[in-house]
C-alpha positions as CSV (number, residue, x, y, z in Angstrom):
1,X,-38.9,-1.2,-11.8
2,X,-36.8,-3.0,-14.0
3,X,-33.3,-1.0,-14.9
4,X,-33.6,1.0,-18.3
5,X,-31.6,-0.9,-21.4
6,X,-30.0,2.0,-22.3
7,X,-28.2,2.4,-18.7
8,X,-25.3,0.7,-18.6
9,X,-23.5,-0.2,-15.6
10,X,-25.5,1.3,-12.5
11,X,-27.4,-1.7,-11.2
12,X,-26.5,-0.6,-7.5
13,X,-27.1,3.0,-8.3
14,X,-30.6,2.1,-10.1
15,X,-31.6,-0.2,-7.0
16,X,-31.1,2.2,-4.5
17,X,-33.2,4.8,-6.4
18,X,-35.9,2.3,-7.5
19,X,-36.2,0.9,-4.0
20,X,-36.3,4.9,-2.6
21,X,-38.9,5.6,-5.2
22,X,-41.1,2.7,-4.8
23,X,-41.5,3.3,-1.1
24,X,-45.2,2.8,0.7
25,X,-44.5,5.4,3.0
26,X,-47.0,7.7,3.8
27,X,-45.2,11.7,4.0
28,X,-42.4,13.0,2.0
29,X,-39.3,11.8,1.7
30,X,-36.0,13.0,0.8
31,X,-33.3,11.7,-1.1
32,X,-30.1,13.7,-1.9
33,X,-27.8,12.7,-4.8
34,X,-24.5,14.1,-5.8
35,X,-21.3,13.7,-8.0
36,X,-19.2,15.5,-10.2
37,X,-20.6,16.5,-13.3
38,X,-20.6,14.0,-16.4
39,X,-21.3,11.1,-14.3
40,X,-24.3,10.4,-15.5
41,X,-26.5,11.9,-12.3
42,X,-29.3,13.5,-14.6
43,X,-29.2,10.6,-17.7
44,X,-30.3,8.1,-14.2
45,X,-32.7,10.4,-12.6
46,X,-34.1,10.9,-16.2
47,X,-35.2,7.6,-16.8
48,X,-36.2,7.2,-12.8
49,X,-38.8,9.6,-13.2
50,X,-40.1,8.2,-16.8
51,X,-40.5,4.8,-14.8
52,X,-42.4,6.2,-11.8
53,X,-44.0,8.4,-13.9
54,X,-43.1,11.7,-11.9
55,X,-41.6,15.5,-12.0
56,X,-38.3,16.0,-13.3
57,X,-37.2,19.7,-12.8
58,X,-34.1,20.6,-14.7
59,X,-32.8,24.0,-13.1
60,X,-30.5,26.5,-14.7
61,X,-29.0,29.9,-13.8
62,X,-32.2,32.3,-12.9
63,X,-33.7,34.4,-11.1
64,X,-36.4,33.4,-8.7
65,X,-39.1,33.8,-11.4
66,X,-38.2,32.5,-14.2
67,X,-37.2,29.6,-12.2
68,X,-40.3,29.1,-11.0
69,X,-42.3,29.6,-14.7
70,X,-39.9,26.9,-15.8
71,X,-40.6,24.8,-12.9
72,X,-44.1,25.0,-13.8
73,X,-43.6,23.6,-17.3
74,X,-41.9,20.6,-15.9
75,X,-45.4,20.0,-13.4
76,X,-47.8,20.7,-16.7
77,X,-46.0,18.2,-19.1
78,X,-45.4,15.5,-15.9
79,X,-49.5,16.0,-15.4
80,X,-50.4,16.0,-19.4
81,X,-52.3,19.7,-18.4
82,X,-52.2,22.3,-21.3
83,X,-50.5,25.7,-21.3
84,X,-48.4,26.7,-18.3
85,X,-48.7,27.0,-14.3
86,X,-48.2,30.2,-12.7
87,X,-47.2,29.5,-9.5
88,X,-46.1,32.2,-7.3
89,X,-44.0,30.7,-4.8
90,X,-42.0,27.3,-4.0
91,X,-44.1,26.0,-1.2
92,X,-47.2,26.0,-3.6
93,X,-45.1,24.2,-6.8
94,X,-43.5,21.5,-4.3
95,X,-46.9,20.6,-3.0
96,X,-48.6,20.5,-6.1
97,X,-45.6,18.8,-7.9
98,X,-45.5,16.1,-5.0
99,X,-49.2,15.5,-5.2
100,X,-50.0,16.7,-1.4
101,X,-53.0,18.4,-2.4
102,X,-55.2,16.3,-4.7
103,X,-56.9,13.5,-3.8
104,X,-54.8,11.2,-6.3
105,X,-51.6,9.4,-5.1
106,X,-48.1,11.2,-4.1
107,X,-45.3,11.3,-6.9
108,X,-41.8,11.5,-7.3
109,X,-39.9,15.1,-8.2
110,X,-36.7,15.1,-8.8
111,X,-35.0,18.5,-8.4
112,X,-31.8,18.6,-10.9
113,X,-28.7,21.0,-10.5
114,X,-30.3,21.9,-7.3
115,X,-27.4,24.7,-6.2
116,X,-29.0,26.7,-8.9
117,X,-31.9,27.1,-7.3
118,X,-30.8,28.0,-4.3
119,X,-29.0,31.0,-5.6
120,X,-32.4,32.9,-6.5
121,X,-34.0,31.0,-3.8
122,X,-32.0,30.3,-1.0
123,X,-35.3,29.5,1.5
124,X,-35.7,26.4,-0.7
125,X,-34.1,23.8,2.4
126,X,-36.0,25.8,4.6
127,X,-39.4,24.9,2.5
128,X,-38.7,21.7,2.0
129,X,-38.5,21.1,5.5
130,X,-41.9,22.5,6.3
131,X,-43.1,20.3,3.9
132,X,-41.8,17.0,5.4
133,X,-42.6,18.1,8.8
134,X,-46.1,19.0,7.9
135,X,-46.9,15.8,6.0
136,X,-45.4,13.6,8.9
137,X,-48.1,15.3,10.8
138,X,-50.7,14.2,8.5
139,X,-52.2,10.7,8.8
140,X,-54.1,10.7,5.2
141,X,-50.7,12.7,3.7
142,X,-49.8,10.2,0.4
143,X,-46.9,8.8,-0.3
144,X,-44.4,11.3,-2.0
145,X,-40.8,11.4,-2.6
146,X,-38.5,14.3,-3.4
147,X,-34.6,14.4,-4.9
148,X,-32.5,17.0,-4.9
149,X,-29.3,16.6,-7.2
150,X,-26.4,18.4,-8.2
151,X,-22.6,18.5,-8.9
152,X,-21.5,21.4,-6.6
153,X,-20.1,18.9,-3.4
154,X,-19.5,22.0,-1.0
155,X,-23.1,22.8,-1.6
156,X,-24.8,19.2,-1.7
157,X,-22.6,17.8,1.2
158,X,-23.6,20.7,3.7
159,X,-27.7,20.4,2.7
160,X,-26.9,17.6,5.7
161,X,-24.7,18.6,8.2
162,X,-24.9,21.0,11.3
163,X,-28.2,22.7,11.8
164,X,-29.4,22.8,8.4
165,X,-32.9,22.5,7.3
166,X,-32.7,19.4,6.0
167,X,-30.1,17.6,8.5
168,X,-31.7,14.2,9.9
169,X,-34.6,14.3,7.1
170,X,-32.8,12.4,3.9
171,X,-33.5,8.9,3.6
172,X,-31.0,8.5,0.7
173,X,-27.9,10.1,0.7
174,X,-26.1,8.8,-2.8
175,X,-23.2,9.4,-4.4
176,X,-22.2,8.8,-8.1
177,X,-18.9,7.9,-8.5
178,X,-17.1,7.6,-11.6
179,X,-16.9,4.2,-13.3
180,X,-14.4,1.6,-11.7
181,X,-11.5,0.7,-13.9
182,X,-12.6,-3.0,-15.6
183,X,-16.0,-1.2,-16.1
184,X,-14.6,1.9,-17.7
185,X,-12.9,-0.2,-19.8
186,X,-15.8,-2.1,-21.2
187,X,-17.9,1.1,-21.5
188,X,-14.8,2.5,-23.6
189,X,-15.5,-0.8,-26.2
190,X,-11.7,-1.5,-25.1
191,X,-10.4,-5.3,-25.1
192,X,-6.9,-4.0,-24.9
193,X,-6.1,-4.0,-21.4
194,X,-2.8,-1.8,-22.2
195,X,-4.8,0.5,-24.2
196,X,-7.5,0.6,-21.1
197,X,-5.2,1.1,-18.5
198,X,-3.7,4.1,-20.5
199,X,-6.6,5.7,-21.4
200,X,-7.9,5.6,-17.4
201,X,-4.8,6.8,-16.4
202,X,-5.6,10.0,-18.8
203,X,-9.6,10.6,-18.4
204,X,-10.1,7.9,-15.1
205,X,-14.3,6.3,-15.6
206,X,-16.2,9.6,-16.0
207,X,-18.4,8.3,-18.6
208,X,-19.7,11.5,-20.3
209,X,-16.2,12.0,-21.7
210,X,-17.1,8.8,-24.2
211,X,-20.1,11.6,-25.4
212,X,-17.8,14.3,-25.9
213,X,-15.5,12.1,-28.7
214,X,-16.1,10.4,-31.8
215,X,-14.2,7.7,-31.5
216,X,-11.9,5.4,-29.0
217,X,-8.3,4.4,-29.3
218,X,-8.1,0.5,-30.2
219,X,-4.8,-0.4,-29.7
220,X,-1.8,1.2,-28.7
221,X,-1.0,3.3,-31.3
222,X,-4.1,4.8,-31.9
223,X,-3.5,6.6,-28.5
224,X,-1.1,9.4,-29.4
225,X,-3.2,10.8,-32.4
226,X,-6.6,10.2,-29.9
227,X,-5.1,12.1,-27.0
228,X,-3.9,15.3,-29.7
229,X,-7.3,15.7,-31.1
230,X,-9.4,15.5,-27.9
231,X,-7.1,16.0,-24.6
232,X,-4.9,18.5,-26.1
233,X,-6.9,20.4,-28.9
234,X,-7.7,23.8,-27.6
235,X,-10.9,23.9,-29.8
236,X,-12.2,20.4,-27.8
237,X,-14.1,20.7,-24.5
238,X,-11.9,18.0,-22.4
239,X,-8.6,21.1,-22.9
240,X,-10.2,22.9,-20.8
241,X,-12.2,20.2,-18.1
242,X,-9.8,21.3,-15.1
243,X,-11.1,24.7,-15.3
244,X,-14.8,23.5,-15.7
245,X,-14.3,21.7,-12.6
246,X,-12.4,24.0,-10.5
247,X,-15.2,26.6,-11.4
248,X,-18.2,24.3,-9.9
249,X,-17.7,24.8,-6.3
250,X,-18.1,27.6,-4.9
251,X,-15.5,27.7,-2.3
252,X,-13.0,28.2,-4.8
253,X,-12.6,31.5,-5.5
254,X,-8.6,32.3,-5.5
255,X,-7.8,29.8,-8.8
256,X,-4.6,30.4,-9.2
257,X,-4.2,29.0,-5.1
258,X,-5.9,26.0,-5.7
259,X,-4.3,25.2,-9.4
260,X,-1.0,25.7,-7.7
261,X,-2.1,23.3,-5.0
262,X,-2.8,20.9,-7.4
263,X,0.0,21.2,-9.3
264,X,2.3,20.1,-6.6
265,X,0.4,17.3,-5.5
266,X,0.3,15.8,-8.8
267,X,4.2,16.6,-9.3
268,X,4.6,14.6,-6.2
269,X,4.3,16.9,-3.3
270,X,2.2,15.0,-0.7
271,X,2.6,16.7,2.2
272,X,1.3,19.8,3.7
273,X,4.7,20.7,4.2
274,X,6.2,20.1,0.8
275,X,3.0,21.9,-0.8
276,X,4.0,24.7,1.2
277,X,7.5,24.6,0.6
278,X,6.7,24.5,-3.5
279,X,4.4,27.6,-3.0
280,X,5.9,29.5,-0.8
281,X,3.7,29.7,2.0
282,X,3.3,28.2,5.7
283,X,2.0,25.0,6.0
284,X,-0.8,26.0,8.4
285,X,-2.3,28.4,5.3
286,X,-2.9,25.0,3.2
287,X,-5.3,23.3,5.4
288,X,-8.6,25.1,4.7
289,X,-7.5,24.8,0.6
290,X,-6.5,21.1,1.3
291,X,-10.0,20.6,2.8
292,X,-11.5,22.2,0.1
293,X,-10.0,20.4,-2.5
294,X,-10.6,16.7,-0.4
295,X,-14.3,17.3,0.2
296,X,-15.0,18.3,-3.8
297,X,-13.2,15.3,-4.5
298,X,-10.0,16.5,-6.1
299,X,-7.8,15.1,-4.1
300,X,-7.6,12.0,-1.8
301,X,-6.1,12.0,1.6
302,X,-4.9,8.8,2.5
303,X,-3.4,7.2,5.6
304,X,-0.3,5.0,6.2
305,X,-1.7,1.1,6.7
306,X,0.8,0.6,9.7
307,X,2.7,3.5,11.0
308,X,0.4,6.9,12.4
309,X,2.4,9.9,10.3
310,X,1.2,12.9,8.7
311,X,-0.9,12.5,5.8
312,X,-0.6,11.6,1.8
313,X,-2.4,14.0,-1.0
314,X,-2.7,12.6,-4.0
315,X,-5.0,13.7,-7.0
316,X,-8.1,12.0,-7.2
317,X,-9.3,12.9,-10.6
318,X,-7.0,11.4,-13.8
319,X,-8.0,14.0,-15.4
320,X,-7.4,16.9,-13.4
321,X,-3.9,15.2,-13.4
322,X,-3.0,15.2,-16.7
323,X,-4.6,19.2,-16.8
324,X,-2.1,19.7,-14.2
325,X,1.3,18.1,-15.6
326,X,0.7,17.8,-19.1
327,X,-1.9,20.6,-20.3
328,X,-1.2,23.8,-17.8
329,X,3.1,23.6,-18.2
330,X,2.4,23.7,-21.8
331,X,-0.7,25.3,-22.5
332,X,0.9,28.5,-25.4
333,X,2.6,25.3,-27.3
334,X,-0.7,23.5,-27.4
335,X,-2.9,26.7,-27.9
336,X,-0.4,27.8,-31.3
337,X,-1.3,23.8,-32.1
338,X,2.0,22.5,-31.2
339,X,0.4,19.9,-29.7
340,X,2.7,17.0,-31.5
341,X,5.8,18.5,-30.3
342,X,4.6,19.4,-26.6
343,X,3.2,15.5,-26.4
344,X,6.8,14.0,-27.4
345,X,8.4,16.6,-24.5
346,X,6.1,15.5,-22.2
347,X,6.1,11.4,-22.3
348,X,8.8,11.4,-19.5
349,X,5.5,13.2,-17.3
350,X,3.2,10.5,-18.2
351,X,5.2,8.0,-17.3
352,X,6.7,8.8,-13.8
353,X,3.9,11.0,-12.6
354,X,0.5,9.7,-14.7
355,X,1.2,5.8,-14.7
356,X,3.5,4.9,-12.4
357,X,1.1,6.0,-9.7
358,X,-1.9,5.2,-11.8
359,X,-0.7,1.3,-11.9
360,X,0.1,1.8,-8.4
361,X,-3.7,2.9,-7.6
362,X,-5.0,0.1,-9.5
363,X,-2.9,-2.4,-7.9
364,X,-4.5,-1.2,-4.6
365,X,-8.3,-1.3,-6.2
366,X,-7.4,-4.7,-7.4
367,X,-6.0,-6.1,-4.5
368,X,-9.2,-5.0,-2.4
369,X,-12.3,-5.7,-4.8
370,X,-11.2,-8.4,-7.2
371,X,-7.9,-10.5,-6.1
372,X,-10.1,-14.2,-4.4
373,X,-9.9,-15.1,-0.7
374,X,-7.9,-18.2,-2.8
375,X,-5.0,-15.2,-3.8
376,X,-4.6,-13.4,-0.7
377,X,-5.2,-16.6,1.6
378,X,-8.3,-15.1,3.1
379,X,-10.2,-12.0,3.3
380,X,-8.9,-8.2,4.2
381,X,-10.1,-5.0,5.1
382,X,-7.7,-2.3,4.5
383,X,-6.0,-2.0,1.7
384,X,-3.0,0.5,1.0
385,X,-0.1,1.9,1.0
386,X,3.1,1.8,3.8
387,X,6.2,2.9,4.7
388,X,8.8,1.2,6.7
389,X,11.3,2.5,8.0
390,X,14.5,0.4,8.6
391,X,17.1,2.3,10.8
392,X,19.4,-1.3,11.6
393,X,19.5,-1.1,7.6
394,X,19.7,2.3,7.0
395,X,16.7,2.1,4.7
396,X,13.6,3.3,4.3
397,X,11.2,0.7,2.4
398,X,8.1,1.9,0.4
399,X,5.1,-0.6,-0.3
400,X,2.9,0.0,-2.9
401,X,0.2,-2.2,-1.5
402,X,-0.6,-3.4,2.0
403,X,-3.4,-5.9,2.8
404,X,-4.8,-6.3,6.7
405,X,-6.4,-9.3,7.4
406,X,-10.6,-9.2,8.0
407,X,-11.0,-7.7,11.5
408,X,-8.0,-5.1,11.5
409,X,-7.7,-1.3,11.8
410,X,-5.3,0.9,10.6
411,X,-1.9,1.3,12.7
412,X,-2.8,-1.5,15.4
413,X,0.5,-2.8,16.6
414,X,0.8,-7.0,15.5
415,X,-1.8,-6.5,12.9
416,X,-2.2,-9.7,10.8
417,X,-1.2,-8.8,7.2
418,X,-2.4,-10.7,4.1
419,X,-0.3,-9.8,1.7
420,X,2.6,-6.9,0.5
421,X,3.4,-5.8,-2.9
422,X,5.0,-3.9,-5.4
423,X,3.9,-2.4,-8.5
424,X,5.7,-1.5,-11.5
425,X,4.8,0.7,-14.7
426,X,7.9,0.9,-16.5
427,X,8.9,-1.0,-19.6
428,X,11.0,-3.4,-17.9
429,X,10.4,-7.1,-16.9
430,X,9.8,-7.6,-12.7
431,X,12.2,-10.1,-11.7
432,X,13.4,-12.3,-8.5
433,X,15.3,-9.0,-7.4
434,X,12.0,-7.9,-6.7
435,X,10.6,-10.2,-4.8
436,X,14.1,-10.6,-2.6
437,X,12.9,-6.9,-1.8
438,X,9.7,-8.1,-0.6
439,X,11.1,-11.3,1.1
440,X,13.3,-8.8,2.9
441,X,10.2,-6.3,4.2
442,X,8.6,-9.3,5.3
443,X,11.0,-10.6,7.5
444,X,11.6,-6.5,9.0
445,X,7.6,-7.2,9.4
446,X,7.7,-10.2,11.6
447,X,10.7,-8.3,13.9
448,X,7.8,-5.5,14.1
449,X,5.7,-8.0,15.3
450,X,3.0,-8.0,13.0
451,X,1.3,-11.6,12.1
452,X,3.0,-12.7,8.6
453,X,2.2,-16.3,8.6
454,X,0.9,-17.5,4.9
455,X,1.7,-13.9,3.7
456,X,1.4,-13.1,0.1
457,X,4.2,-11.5,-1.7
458,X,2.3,-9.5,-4.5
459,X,4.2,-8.2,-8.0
460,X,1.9,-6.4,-10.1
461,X,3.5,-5.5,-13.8
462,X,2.6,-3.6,-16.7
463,X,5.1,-5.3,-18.6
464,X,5.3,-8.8,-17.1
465,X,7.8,-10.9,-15.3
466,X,10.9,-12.8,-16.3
467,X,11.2,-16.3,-16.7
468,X,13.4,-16.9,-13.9
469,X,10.4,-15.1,-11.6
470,X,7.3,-17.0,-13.3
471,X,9.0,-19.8,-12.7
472,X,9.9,-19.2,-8.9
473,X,6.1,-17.8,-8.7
474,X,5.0,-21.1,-9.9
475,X,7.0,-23.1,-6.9
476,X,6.1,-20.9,-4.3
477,X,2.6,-20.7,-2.5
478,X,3.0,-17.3,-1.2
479,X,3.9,-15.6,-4.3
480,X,1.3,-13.9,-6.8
481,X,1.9,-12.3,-9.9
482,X,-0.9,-9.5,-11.4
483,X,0.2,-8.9,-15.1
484,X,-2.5,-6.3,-16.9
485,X,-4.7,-9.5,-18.3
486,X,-5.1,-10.4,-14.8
487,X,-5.7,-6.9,-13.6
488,X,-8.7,-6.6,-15.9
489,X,-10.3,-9.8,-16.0
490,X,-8.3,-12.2,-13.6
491,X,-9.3,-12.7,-9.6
């Protein structure tokens, strides 16, 4: 089917679901999709069904019966049949929704905000899977397919694993993720790339954030006044968006732990141990919250390109950041509508803790799904960050970007590295003392052992470069500069 005008973006998503929808298959089939809530899950599985003309079940919080009556609305409209269907148990409302039982073809259902149901009905997995089973049985069984969706991740993630009903039986497993950065930008309306880099660094690419506002900031000083009457307006649904998300899953039933949690992270904490240290607690207490908070996609654990060490948190979510450092320290000033005065205290925040790493994040993403083969003098597979430790030196080296060649794994001794970088989000100009830092790393590199030949030395900048470093950029092969019109529209 051809991809809905109105959707924008999604052309992998869409494929993935058309070609699972559109399968000759005979049986059921099973398709599980996820993703945190305003990503657009139930707009796309909205206009699925409207193209393969099938069952689109929206759940909320009920009880077994009334989830069921409602349920049965969905099946009458889909089918064009008057007045409602009492159905008196799942099994029976599957079947018929699927079209097992009638001598017409099979059809799709799509089961939305599935973890509701499974509170009043928590044999629902169980049913499905008799359902499968039996149709796989059944030679003249037509061709039907069933998705389940929903936001909770603790809840949709463990549908498949272990000895579950439904482990081994899901032919699409597929995640919504929010919008990269270039195309949150465009769905913004943004041309500014200062003004889009700011504004991801604030809300990241959820795109139902764009539904909850009237307008978007245009240029740069539109931003202050935009961020005050959405981000920090007590009366405005995005105040309060950390709480909304905390409450989906849930695993997380002691707040006030997690919050915490995520409150030293984004101040900076990104070990286990500091975390501790910053809450008071033994390290070994944070692992299960720490797991928790990875798998619902709050935070990101990420690995050190060369060197095995412990570990680096970060918040995944920009927007759970900015809860955490700008809204929660200041929440009474912003709730009496100080939210002028509590913005100006808090600019030093934004900049060390909300761009600075933001631009650093982005340098990363850019480096690994837009810089050309031509820019990093071939392909890579790994892309992140590194540490180097230097003891002949007495220094200890911090790269904000490290590139492996095709072919190469994390931590393998005389890896073959592409390119280094730095990246910069302060006001001032990179210049030549910058890259003498990476010409320095480069050569500890090769004394490592690691391949460096044809390396790339890679300065991204918010601000730009000086003319002494364009100018040494432009002489040398090996040296690329990523200003923010590259970063959103340059390879």
């Amino acid at each position: 089917m051809a991809r809905p005008a109105d959707l924008f973006d999604r052309e992998v998503e869409w494929a993935d679901l058309d070609a699972f929808a559109s399968g000759p298959r005979p049986g059921v089939e099973i398709g599980v999709v996820l993703g945190r809530r305003r990503q657009g899950k139930s707009f796309l599985l909205r206009r699925l069904v409207a193209a393969h003309r099938g069952v689109y079940g929206l759940a909320v919080e009920d009880e077994r019966k009334p989830a069921l009556l409602r349920f049965g609305r969905s099946i009458a409209t889909a089918l064009g049949l008057p007045g409602e269907l009492a159905l008196d148990d799942w099994t029976t409302a599957l079947r018929l929704a699927l079209g097992l039982d009638g001598p017409g073809p099979g059809r799709l259902v799509v089961l939305d905000e599935f973890p509701y149901l499974l509170r009043g009905a928590p044999e629902l997995p169980s049913v499905i899977q008799a359902i499968y089973d039996d149709a796989r049985q059944d030679d003249r069984s037509p061709a039907a397919k069933l998705i389940v969706c929903g936001s909770a991740f603790s809840v949709m993630s463990e549908l498949l694993s272990g000895a579950r009903p439904l482990r081994g039986r899901a032919r699409l497993n597929l995640l919504i993720r929010p919008f990269e950065y270039r195309t949150a930008g465009s769905f913004w309306g943004i041309d500014d790339p200062e003004v889009a880099l700011r504004l991801h660094a604030l809300v990241g690419g959820t795109p139902g954030y764009r539904d909850l506002t009237d307008d978007a900031p245009r240029a740069p000083d539109d931003l202050d006044g935009w961020v005050q009457r959405y981000l920090l307006n007590p009366s405005h649904a995005l105040f309060a968006e950390t709480d909304h998300l905390l409450r989906e899953d849930p695993r997380i039933v002691d707040r006030a732990l997690y919050q915490s949690v995520l409150a030293a992270v984004a101040a900076g904490e990104t070990s286990p141990g500091a975390i501790a240290g910053v809450l008071g607690r033994d390290a070994r207490s944070l692992w299960h919250p720490l797991d928790v908070l990875q798998t619902a996609g709050f935070i990101r654990r990420s690995e050190d390109v060369l060197t095995r060490r412990r570990p680096v948190y970060t918040v995944a979510d920009p927007i759970i950041r900015f809860g955490m450092l700008v809204v929660r320290p200041r929440q009474a000033q912003y709730e009496e509508r100080r939210a002028a005065e509590a913005w100006v205290a808090s600019r030093d925040v934004v900049r060390s803790r909300i761009l600075g790493p933001h631009v650093e994040e982005l340098a990363r993403e850019w480096t690994l799904r837009h810089a050309s083969a031509a820019t990093l003098g071939g392909g890579v597979s790994v892309v992140g960050p590194a540490v180097l430790n230097d003891p002949a030196g007495r220094a200890r080296h911090e790269l904000d970007v490290v590139a492996l060649a095709d072919g190469e794994t994390l931590h393998r001794s005389g890896a073959r590295i592409r390119a280094i970088g730095g990246a910069k989000a302060t006001n001032r100009l990179v210049g030549e003392g910058d890259l003498g830092r990476l010409d320095g790393i480069a050569a500890l590199l090769a004394t490592r052992g690691h391949e460096v030949t044809g390396m790339r030395r890679m300065l991204y900048s918010r601000s730009g470069f000086t003319p002494e470093l364009s100018a040494t950029a432009a002489s040398r092969d090996d040296v690329e500069l990523v200003d923010l019109e590259r970063l959103y529209s340059g390879s």
